[in-house]
N, C-alpha and C positions, 0 to 999 in steps of 0.2 A: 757324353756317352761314347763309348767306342762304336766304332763303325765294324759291322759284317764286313769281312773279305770280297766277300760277293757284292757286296751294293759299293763299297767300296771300287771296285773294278767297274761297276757302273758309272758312275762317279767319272772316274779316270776316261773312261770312253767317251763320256758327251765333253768336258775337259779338253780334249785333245783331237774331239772330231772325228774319233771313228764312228759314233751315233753324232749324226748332223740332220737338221731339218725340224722344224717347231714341233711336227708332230711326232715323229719318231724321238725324239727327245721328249715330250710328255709319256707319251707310252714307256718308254724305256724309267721312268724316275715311276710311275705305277708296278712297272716289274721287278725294281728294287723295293718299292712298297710291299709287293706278294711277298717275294722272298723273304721278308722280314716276317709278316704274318703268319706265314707257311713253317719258318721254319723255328719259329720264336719257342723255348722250351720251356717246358712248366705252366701252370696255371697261374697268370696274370690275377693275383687276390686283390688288386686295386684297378678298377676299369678305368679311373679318369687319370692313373700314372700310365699306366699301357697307352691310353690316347695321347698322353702326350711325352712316349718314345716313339711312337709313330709318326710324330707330329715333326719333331727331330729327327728322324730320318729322313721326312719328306722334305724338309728346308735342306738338307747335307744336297741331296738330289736337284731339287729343281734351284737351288743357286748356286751350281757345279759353273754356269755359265750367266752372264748377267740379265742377258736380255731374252728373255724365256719365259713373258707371262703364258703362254700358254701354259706349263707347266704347272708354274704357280696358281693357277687359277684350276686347275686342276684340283691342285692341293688345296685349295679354298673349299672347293664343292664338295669335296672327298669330306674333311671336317665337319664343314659349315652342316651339308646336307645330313650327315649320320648322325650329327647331336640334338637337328629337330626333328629328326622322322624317328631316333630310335631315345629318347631320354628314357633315365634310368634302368637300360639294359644291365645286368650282372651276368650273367650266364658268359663267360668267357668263349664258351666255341660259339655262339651264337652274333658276339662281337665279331668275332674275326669274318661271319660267314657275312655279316651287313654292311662289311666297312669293303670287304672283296666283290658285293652286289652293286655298292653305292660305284664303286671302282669302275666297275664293267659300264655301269647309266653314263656316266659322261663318255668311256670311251666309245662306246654307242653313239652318242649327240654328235662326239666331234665327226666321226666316222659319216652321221646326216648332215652333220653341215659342211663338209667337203663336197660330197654327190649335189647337195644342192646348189651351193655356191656353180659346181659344172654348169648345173643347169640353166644357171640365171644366167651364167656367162655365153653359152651355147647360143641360148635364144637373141640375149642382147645383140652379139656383136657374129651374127652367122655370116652379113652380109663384109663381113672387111675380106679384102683380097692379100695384105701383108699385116705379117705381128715381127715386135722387137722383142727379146724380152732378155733380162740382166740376172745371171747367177742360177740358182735350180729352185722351182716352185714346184711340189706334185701336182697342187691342184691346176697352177699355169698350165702345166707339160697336161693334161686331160682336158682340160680347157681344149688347149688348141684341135688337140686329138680329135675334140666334138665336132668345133669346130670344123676339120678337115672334113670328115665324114660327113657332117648335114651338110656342103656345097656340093658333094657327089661328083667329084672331077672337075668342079670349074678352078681356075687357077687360085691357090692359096699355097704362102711360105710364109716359113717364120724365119727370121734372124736372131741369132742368138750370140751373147759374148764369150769369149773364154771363162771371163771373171777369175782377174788374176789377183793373189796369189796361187790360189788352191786349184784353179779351174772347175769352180764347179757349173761352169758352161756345159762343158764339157759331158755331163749327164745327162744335162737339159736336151742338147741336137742329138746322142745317140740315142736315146730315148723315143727320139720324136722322126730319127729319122729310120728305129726300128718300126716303127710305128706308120712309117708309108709316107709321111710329111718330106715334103720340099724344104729344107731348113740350109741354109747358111751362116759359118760361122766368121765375126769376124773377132780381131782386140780389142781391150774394151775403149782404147784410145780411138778407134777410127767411129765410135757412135755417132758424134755429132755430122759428119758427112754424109753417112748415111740416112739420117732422119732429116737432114735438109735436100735432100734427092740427088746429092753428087753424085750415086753408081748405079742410078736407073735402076733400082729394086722396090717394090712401091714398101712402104711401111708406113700404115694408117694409122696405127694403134700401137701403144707402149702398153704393155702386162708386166707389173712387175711383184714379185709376191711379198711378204712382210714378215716380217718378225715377234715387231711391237708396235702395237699404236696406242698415240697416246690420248688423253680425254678431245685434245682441239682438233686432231685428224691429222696431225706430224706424226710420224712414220718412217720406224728401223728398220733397214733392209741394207743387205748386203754394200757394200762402200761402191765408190761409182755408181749410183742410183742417183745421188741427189744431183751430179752432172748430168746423167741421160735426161732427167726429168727439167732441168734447167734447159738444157737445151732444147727439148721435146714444147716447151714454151715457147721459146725463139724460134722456133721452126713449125709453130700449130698443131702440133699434133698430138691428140690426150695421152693422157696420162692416167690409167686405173688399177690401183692396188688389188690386187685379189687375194682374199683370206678372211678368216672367219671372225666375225664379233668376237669370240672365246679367247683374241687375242688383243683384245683392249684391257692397258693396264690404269686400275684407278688410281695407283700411286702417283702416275704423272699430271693428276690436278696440283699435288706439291711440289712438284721437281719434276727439270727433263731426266728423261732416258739415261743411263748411265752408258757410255760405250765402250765395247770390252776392246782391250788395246791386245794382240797375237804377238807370235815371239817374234824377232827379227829374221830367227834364220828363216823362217816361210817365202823372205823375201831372197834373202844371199845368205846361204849357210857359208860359206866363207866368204863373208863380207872385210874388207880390212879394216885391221886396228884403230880406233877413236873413231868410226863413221856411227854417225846417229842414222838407225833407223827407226820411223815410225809408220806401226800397220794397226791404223784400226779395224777391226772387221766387221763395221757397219757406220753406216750414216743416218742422219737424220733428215729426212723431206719435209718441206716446210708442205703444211696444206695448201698454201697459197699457189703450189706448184700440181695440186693434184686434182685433177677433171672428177674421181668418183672410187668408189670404194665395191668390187663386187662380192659383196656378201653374201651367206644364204638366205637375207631375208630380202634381196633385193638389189638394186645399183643405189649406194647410199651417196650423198654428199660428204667431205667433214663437219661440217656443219650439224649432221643429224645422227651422227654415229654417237654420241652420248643417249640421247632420249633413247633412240632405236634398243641400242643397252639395258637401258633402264625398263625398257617395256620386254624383251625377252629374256634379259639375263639377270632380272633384280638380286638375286643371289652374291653378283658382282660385289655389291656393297657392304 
């Protein structure tokens, strides 16, 4: 089917990164979904063809970019939930009015499981005095924000990296240092010194946010991740992913993560003639490398993030 102009241009925005960030990408592939409901003409005389050109819109949307179960899982609940809660609806505007409510429920969820996830992270780790963290998390960047605020003045910084190519560091420390935080930045080459205490800056703890995680607790996040976390082992110091269950993909009981490989010129737009360059933008962490996972149901292990799934998210399935 032809694609809307307009979802189309959504499309191209998560694509090319002007919408970046798991959640701002879910929402954004829902507001291509509105648009398409909103604006769809005439009376749909077939409700299970109408469900699924929405169904095809929604796959055009959330595999704009690979590693996007948030997305996807979006678009799971969006279907899944309005075919058990509404069977054998007919009434066309009434379709549109449950499949735009069932929309708003998850954006809602994820919306509560951000706030919480803060919360569990606030409470767990109030007492660390330095944070590292690699690339742009919102929930990280409030995380720490909590943090700063419940120690009331006693000393607390974060260190943050560029996160090159794109620097989305770079969000992360103005962010945090509009925000009233002590944050220093460095490249992402100079981690490993820092986490072993070459520059006298304490950092207790590594935050780093996710993407995708997969059923065994291996974990897509921004590239340079699976070094800081390597190192972050060789130097003792945890390692805990923050982000929401809603971002567990069950495809990856069959297969790893697929990793989306970016243009070269991100790296050298005038690069010279015959140089290979290769940029993935994202890595895989092995679990074996990751101290804990803080979710909104808690500080999980990998190990427990499938059950924990299964017990809030059955719908995953």
């Amino acid at each position: 089917m032809e694609i809307p102009t307009n979802i189309a241009a959504i499309i191209k925005d998560i694509e090319t990164l002007k919408i970046q960030g798991a959640t701002a990408v879910a929402q954004s592939c829902f507001e291509g979904i509105r648009l398409y409901l909103e604006e769809h003409s005439g009376t749909p005389e077939r409700i299970e063809l109408f469900l699924s050109e929405i169904e095809k819109i929604g796959l055009q949307l959330v595999h704009a970019r690979p590693n996007e179960p948030l997305a996807r899982n979006g678009l799971k609940f969006l279907l899944n939930t309005y075919r058990i809660r509404y069977p054998g609806e007919q009434d066309p505007v009434r379709v549109k009015e449950h499949l735009l409510k069932v929309m708003d429920e998850f954006l809602a969820m994820l919306e509560r499981a951000k706030k919480n996830i803060v919360e569990v992270g606030v409470n767990k780790f109030s007492g660390t005095n330095g944070v590292l963290t690699h690339c742009h998390s919102s929930t990280v960047e409030h995380m720490c924000t909590g943090m700063h605020e419940r120690r009331q003045g006693e000393p607390f910084s974060v260190v943050a990296t560029e996160t090159r190519p794109l620097f989305q560091g770079r969000i992360t420390a103005k962010n945090l240092v509009q925000a009233g935080l002590d944050v220093k930045m460095i490249v992402d080459s100079a981690v490993t010194s820092f986490l072993v205490g070459d520059w006298d800056i304490p950092v207790d703890v590594v935050f780093i946010g996710c993407d995708q995680i997969s059923m065994s607790g291996d974990t897509v996040n921004k590239v340079g991740s699976y070094g800081i976390a390597l190192s972050s082992y060789f130097a003792s110091k945890p390692v805990y992913v923050v982000g929401t269950l809603l971002k567990l993909d069950p495809a990856t009981i069959y297969d790893r993560p697929r990793i989306e490989m970016r243009s070269p010129e991100e790296i050298w737009p005038d690069a010279p003639e015959n140089l290979q360059i290769i940029n993935p933008a994202f890595e895989i962490i092995p679990h074996e490398l990751i101290t804990g996972f803080v979710t909104e149901f808690g500080v999980l292990k990998p190990e427990e993030l499938e059950r924990e799934m299964g017990k809030q998210y059955n719908w995953l399935w």
